[in-house]
N, C-alpha and C positions, 0 to 999 in steps of 0.2 A: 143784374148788376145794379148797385146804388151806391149812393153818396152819403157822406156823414158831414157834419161840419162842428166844430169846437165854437163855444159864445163863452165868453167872459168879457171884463170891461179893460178899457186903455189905458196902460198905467199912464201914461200924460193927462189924458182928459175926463177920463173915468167914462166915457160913453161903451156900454154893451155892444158888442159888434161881433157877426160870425168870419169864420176863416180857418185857413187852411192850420191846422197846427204843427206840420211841419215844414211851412213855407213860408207864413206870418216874420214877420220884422219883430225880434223883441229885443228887450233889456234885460241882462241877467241882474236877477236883486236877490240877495242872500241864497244865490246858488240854485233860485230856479228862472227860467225864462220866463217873461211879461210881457203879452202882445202889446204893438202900436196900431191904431187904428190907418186905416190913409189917411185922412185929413192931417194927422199929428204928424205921419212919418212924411210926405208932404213939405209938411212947413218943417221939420226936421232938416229934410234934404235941404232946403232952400238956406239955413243957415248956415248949415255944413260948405254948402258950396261957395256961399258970401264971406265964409274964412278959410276958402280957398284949399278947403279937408275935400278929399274925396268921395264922394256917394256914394254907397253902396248901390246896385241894381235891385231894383224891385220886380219878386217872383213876377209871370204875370197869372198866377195861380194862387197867391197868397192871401188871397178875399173870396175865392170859390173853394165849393166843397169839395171834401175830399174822396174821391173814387174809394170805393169800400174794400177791392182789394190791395190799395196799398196802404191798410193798416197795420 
C-alpha cells in the first residue's frame, strides 16, 4: 500500500504546499478548484467567523496524503 499527494501553490498566498486533492479546501476560479493552504484557510475561517458567516469544517485529512487506493 502507498500514498500519493497533489503540490501546487495557494491561490491566496501563492506558497507550494502538498495535500490531499480531494479533501483540500479550495476556490472554484474559472471552473476549476484552487487549493488554500492552512495558514490562509485559517485566517479565512477567522474572518468568516468575525462576520458571523459559518465555517466550513476542515478535513482532518486534507494536508495528508492520499492512500493510493482511493484514487
Amino acid at each position: 500500500m502507498g500514498y500519493v499527494f497533489a503540490m501546487g501553490p495557494c491561490l491566496r498566498c501563492g506558497r507550494v504546499f502538498s495535500f490531499n486533492p480531494h479533501r483540500v479546501p479550495s476556490i472554484r476560479v474559472n471552473g476549476e478548484r484552487e487549493p488554500v493552504c492552512r495558514p490562509c484557510y485559517e485566517h479565512l475561517a477567522r474572518l468568516q467567523q468575525a462576520a458571523g458567516m459559518k465555517v466550513l469544517e476542515l478535513p482532518h485529512d486534507a494536508y495528508e496524503p492520499l492512500p493510493e487506493e482511493e484514487l
